[in-house]
C-alpha positions in Angstrom: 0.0 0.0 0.0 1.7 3.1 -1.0 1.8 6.4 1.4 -1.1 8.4 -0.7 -3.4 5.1 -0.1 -2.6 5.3 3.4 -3.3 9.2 3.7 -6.6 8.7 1.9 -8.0 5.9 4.2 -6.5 7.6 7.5 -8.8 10.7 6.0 -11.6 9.0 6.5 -14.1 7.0 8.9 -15.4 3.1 9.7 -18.4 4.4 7.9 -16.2 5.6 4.6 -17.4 9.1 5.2 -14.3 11.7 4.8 -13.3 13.0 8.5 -13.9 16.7 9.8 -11.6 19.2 7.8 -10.5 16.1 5.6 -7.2 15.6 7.6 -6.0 13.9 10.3 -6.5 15.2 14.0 -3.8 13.8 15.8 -0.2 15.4 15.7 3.0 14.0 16.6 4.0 15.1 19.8 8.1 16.7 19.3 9.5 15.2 22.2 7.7 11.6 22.2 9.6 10.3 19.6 6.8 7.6 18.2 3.5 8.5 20.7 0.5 10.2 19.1 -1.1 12.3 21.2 -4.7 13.0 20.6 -5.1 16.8 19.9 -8.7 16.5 21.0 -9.8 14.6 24.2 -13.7 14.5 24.5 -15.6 14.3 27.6 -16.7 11.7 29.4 -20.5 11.8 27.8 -19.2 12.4 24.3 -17.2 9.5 24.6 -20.2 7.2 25.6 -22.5 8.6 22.7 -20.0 8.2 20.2 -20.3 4.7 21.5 -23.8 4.2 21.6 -23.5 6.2 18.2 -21.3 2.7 16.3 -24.0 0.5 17.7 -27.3 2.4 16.1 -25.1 3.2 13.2 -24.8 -1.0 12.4 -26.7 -3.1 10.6 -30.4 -4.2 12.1 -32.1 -7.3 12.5 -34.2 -7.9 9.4 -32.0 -5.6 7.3 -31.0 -6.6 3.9 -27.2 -6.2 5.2 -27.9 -9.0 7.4 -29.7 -11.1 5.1 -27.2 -10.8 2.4 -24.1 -12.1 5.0 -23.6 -15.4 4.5 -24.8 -18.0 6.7 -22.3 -20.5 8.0 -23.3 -23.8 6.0 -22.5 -21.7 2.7 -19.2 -20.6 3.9 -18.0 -24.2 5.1 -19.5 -25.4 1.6 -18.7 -22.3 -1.0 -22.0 -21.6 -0.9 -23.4 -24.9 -2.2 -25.9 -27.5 -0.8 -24.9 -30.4 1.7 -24.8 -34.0 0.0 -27.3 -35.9 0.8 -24.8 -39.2 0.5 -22.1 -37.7 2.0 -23.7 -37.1 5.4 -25.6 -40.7 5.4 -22.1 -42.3 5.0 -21.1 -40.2 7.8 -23.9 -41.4 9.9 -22.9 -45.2 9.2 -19.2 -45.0 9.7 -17.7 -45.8 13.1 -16.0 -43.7 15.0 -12.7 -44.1 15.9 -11.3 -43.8 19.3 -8.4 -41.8 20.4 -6.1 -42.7 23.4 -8.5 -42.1 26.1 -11.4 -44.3 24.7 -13.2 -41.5 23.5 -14.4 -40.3 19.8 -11.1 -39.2 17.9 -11.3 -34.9 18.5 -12.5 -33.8 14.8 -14.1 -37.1 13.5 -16.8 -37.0 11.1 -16.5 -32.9 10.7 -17.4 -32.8 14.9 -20.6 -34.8 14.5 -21.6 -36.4 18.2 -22.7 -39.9 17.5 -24.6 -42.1 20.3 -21.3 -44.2 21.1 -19.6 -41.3 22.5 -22.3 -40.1 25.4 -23.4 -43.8 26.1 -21.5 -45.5 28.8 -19.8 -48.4 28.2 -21.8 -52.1 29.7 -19.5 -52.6 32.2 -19.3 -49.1 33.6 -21.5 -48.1 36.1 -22.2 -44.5 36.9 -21.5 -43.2 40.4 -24.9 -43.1 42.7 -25.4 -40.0 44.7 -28.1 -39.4 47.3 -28.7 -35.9 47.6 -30.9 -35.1 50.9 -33.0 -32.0 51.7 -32.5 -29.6 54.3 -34.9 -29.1 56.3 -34.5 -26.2 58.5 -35.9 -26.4 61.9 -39.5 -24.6 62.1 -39.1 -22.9 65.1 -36.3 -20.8 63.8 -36.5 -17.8 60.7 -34.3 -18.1 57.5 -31.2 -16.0 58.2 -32.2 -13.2 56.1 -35.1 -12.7 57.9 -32.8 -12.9 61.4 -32.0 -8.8 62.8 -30.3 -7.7 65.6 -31.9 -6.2 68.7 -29.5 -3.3 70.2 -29.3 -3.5 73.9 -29.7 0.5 74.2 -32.8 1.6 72.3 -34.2 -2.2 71.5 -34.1 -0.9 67.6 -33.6 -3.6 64.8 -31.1 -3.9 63.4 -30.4 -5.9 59.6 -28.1 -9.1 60.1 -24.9 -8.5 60.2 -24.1 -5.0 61.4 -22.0 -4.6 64.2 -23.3 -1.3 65.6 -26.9 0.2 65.7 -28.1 2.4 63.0 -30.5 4.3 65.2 -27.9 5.2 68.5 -24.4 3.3 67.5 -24.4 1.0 69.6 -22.6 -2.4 69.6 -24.6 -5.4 68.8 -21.8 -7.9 69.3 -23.0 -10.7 70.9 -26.9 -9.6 70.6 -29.8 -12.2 70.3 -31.6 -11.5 67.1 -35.3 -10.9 66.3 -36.7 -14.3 67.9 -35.5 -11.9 71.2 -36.6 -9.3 70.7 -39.6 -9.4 72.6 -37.7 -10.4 75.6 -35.0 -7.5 74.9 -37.5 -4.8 74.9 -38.1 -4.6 78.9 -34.9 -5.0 80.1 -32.1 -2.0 80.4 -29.5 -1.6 78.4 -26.6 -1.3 81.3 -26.1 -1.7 84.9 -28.6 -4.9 85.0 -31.1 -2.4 85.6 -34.6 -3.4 84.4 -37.2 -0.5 83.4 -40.8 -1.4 84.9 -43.3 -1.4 82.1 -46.5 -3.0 81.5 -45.8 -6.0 80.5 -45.9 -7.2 83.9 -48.7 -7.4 86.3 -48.7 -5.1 89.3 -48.8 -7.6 92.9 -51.7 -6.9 94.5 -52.0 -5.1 97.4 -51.7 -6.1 100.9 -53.6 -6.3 104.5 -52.3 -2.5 104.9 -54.7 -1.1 102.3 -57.3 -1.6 104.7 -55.5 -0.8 107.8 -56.1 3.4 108.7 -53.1 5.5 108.7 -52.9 7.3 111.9 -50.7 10.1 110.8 -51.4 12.8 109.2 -50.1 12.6 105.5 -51.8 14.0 102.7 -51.4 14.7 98.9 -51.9 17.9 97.4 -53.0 18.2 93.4 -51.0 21.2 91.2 -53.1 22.9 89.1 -52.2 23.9 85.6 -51.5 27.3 86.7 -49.1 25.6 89.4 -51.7 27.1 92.4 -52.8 24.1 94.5 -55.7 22.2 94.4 -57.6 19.7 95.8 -56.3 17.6 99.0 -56.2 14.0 99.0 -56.0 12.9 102.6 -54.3 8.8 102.8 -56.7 7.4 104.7 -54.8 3.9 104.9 -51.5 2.3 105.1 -51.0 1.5 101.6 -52.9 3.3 98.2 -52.8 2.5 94.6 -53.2 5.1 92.3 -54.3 4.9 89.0 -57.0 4.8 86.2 -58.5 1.8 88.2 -57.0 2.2 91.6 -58.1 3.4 95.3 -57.2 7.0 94.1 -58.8 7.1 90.4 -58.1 9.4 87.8 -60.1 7.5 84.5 -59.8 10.0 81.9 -56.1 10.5 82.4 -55.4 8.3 79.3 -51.5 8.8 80.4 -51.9 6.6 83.5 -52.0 2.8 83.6 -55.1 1.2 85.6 -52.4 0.4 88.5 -49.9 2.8 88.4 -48.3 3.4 91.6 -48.6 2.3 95.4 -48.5 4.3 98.1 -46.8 3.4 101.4 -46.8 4.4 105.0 -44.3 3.0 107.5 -43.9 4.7 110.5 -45.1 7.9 109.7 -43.1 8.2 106.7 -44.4 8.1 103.2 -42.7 6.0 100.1 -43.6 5.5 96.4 -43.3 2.7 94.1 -44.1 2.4 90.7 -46.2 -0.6 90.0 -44.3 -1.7 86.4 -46.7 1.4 84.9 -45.9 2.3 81.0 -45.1 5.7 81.4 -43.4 5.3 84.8 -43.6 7.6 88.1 -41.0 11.1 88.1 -39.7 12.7 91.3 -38.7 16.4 91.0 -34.8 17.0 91.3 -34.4 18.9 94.8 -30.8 18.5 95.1 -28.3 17.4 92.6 -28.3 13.7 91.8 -25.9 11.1 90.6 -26.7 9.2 87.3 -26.3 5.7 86.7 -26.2 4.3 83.1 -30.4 3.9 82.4 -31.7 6.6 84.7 -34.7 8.8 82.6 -34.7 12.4 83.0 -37.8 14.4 82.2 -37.5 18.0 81.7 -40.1 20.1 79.6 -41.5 18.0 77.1 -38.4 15.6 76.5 -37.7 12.3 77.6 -34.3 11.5 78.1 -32.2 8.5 78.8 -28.6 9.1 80.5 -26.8 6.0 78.4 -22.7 4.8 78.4 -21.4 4.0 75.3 -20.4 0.1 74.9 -16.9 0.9 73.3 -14.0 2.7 74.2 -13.8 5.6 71.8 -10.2 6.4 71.0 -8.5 8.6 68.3 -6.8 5.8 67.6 -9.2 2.5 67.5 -8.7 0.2 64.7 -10.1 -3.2 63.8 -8.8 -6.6 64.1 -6.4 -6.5 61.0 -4.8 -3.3 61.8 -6.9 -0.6 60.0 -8.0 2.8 61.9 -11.5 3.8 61.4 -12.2 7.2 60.1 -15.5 8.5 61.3 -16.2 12.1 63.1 -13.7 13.3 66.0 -14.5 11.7 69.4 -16.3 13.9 71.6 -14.2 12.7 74.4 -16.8 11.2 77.0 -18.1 8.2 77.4 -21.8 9.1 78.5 -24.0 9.7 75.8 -27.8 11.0 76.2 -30.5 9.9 74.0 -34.0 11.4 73.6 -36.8 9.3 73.7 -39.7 9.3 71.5 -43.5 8.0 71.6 -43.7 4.5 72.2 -39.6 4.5 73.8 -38.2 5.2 69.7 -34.8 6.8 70.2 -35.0 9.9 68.2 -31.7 11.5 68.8 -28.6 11.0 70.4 -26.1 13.1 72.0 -22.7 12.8 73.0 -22.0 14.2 76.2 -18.8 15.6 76.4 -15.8 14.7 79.3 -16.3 18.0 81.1 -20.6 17.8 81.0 -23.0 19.4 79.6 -25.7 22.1 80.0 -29.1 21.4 78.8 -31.9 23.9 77.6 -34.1 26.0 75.2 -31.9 28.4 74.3 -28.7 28.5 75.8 -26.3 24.9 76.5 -24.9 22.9 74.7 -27.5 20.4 74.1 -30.8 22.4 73.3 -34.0 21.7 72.0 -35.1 24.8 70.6 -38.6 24.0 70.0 -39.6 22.8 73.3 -41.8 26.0 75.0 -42.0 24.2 78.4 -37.8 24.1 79.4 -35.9 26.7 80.2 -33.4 29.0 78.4 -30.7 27.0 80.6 -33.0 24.0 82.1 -30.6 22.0 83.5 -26.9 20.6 83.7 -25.0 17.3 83.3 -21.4 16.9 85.4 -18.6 14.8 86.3 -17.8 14.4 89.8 -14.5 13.8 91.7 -15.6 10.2 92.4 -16.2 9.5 88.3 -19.3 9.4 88.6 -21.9 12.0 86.5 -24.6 14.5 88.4 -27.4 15.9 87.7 -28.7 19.5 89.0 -31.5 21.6 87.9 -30.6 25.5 87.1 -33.5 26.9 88.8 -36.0 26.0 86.1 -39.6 27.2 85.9 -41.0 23.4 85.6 -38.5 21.4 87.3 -36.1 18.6 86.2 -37.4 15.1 87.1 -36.0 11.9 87.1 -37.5 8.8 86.7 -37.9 6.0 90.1 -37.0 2.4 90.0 -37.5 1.4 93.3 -39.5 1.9 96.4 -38.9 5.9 97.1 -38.9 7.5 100.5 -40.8 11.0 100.0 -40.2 14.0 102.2 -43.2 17.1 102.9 -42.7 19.1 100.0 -41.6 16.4 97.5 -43.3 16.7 93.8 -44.5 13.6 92.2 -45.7 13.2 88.5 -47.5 10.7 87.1 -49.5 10.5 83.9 -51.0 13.9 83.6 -51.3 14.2 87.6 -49.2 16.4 89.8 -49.2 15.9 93.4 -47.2 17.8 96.5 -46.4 15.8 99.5 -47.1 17.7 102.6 -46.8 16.4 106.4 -48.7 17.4 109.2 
């Protein structure tokens, strides 16, 4: 091919069609020595529809293009019919064997004959006995198996190793079979939150026994001003939508919520397993222990430790450090509860505490008209331990009871929708 031939094709396309400017646009970089560089580099979407461009630009199905190619029995035979002898002669000849027993590899133009998938007589072929699986009933398939988190009792998909709702580990968690057992019990400290799932015991030979002292209950009004007196006639009273002390339209309360005691002259409280659960007002500060509930202005909070160390410099098993958001330094995190115990949020509280409120702190919930510009503050004490003090709010922090509660005159309680004062004699 001589050099003008060459030029001539090189000036045009695949499609014969001469090229843009009818000459060549590629130059010869100076320094390369024998590298083309393109002159022209298109973009990424050019590129593709110039692609996609060689693929409409071919021949279709059904085109005469296609049906002119020919098909593959005229280019083994020139283009000419099969004979009809030929191929019975084929048929009728035996095959013969190569080295390993089988037909010879090109034989009778690649033809497969019965003799060379048929087993010889004295060959048997191997027996295998396949049996089912039959996975037990009382367990799901594995993709249907998710991890319960021990924090916020969220779901988790198989396989993840901390929550996606509050980051929690789930190393070591039961899955979904659990999780109905999982959702009453704490996530740390062995501490065990009192909800409804359990009945309340039933009351004693006290509740009919009369309280000689002089203890009563005093109702709070919306407007805080005090309202009616509800003198404790016995030993023992159960509160509640269905209890001694009834309160049915408070939708908020369960039908047994809480038990009032008096031993000695001295009153205590204790939650009877209710679904919203009993709140003490903070009077002095109070130290937190990993599950403790805190209720100030509308929110619900829950005073949590994380379940790993966090350190700049964690890494996983093979070596590798994981890059994620600095550490915040602490190792207390608080998380806001939602209707029907959902974690909404979570918040990292840092080494040195934080302050809590409306407006000003450094965890604030802006929208919440009932807490305070600066509500309340979290703090580490000496001992290691985190407190809790209110900052002279308007409605009070409160903080969720556990246990049988000595109460003092003057002590709030709050339970559904009901706020009572304690006052002595």
């Amino acid at each position: 091919m001589s050099d003008e031939t060459a030029s001539n094709e090189n000036a045009t396309d695949n499609g014969g069609k001469p090229k843009s400017g009818g000459q060549d646009q590629r130059f010869r970089a100076p320094s390369s020595g024998g590298v083309d560089v393109p002159g022209y580099a298109p973009e990424e979407d050019e590129a593709v529809n110039q692609v996609a461009k060689r693929f409409r630009s071919g021949p279709r199905i059904g085109s005469s293009a296609i049906q002119q190619q020919e098909t593959l029995d005229q280019k083994g035979s020139g283009g000419g019919d099969v004979d009809e002898n030929s191929l019975l002669d084929a048929l009728d000849s035996k095959p013969s064997e190569n080295s390993t027993g089988g037909p010879a590899v090109g034989q009778m133009g690649g033809a497969i004959t019965e003799a060379s998938v048929t087993p010889a007589a004295d060959e048997e072929l191997p027996q295998v006995e396949v049996q089912p699986v039959d996975e037990p009933a009382d367990e799901a398939p594995q993709a249907d198996r998710a991890s319960v988190c021990p924090s916020c009792q969220a779901e988790n998909p198989q396989g993840m190793k901390f929550c996606v709702q509050c980051g929690g580990s789930l190393k070591g968690q039961q899955n979904a079979r659990g999780a109905s057992r999982l959702k009453g019990e704490a996530a740390s400290g062995g501490r065990e939150p009192k909800t409804d799932n359990r009945k309340p015991p039933p009351p004693s030979e006290l509740a009919e026994q009369e309280n000689p002292w002089d203890i009563q209950m005093i109702s709070i009004n919306e407007d805080g001003s005090d309202g009616k007196s509800i003198p404790l006639e016995f030993l023992e009273t159960t509160v509640g939508r269905e209890g001694d002390r009834r309160f049915p339209t408070d939708a908020f309360l369960s039908p047994k919520h809480a038990r009032l005691h008096i031993e000695d002259g001295q009153l205590f409280i204790e939650d009877l397993y209710s679904l919203n659960g009993t709140f003490i007002k903070l009077q002095d500060e109070k130290r937190l222990t990993p599950g403790d509930t805190i209720l100030m202005g509308r929110q619900v909070l829950r005073f949590e430790r994380f379940e790993q160390t966090i350190t700049p410099k964690t890494t996983s098993s093979d070596g590798t450090r994981y890059m994620g958001s600095p550490a915040p330094g602490g190792n207390y995190k608080i998380l806001q509860v939602g209707i029907g115990d959902v974690i909404q949020n979570v918040y990292c509280l840092p080494e040195p505490g934080a302050v809590l409120g409306r407006e000003k702190g450094d965890i604030v919930f802006p929208h919440d008209k009932f807490m305070s510009g600066r509500h309340a503050q979290i703090y580490p004490g000496d001992d290691g331990h985190c407190y809790l003090v209110d900052l002279n709010s308007s409605n009070g922090t409160w903080t969720k009871i556990w246990e049988k509660t000595k109460l003092d005159s003057g002590d709030y309680i709050f339970m559904g929708q009901q706020l009572f004062r304690v006052q002595y004699d």
